[in-house]
C-alpha positions in Angstrom: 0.0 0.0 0.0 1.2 3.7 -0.6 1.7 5.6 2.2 -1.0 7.8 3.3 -1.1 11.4 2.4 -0.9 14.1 5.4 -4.8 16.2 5.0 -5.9 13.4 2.8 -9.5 12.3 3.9 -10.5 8.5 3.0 -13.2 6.4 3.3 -12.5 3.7 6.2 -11.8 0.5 4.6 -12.2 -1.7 8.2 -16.0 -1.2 9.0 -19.3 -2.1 7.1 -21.2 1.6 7.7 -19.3 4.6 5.3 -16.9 6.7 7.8 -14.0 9.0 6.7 -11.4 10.4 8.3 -8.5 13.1 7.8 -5.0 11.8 8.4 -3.1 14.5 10.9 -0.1 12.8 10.9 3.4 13.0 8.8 5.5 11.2 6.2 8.0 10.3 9.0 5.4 8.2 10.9 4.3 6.9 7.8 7.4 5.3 6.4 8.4 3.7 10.2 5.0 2.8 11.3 2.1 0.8 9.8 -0.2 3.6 11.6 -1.6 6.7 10.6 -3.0 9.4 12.7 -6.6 10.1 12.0 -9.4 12.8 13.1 -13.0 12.0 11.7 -15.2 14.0 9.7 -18.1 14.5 10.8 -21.3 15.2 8.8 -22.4 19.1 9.1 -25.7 19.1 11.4 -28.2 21.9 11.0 -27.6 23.2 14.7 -23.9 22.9 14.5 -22.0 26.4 16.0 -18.3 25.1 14.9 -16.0 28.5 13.8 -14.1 26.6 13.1 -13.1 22.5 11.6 -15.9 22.8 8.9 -14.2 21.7 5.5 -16.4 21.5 2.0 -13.3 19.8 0.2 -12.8 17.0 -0.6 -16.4 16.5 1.3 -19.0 18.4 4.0 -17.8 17.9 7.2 -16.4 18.5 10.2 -12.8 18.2 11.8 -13.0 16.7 15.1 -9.9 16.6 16.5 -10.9 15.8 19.9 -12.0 12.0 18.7 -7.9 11.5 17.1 -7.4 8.1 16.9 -4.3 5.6 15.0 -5.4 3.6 12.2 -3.6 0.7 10.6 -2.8 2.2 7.4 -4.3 -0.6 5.8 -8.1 0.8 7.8 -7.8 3.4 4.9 -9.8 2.8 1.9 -10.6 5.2 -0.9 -8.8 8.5 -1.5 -11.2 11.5 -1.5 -9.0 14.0 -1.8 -7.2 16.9 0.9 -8.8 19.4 2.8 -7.6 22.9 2.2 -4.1 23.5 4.6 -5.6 26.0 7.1 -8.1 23.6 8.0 -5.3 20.7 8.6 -3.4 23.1 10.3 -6.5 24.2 12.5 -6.8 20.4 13.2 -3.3 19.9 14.2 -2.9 22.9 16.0 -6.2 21.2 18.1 -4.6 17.7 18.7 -1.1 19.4 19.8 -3.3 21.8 22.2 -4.8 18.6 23.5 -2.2 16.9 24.5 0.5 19.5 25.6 
């Protein structure tokens, strides 16, 4: 499998219902680890009052860095494309805020 692409949002390839996620982390982890870094993306609700985390590329969503997780890289199915860069960073400015 290629490596997984830092802001690159894919379709989970390990459960049944249809779930994608953003991969926070880097190239480095990628090529010493068979784990990837992952925040979800959530669908947009109606009532939602997020500033901030709402991307409409590659998909609607939102960024929800406080659900970060690690993925097999082989959990990641189809490529959907990458969210815009200020959004990643907003997301990894969130997960290093989180756990500094």
């Amino acid at each position: 499998m290629r490596h997984p692409v830092r802001g690159g949002v894919y379709r989970r390839a390990d459960v049944t219902h249809p779930v994608n996620v953003c991969v926070v982390s880097n190239d480095m982890l990628h090529s010493i680890s068979p784990y990837a870094i992952v925040v979800p993306v959530l669908p947009l609700a109606d009532e939602l009052h997020a500033v901030q985390g709402i991307i409409h590329e590659p998909v609607d969503g939102f960024l929800s860095p406080n659900f970060i997780t690690w993925l097999p890289q082989s959990a990641l199915g189809d490529y959907l494309g990458a969210v815009p860069p200020d959004d990643l960073a907003y997301a990894v400015r969130t997960v290093i805020a989180t756990i500094s």
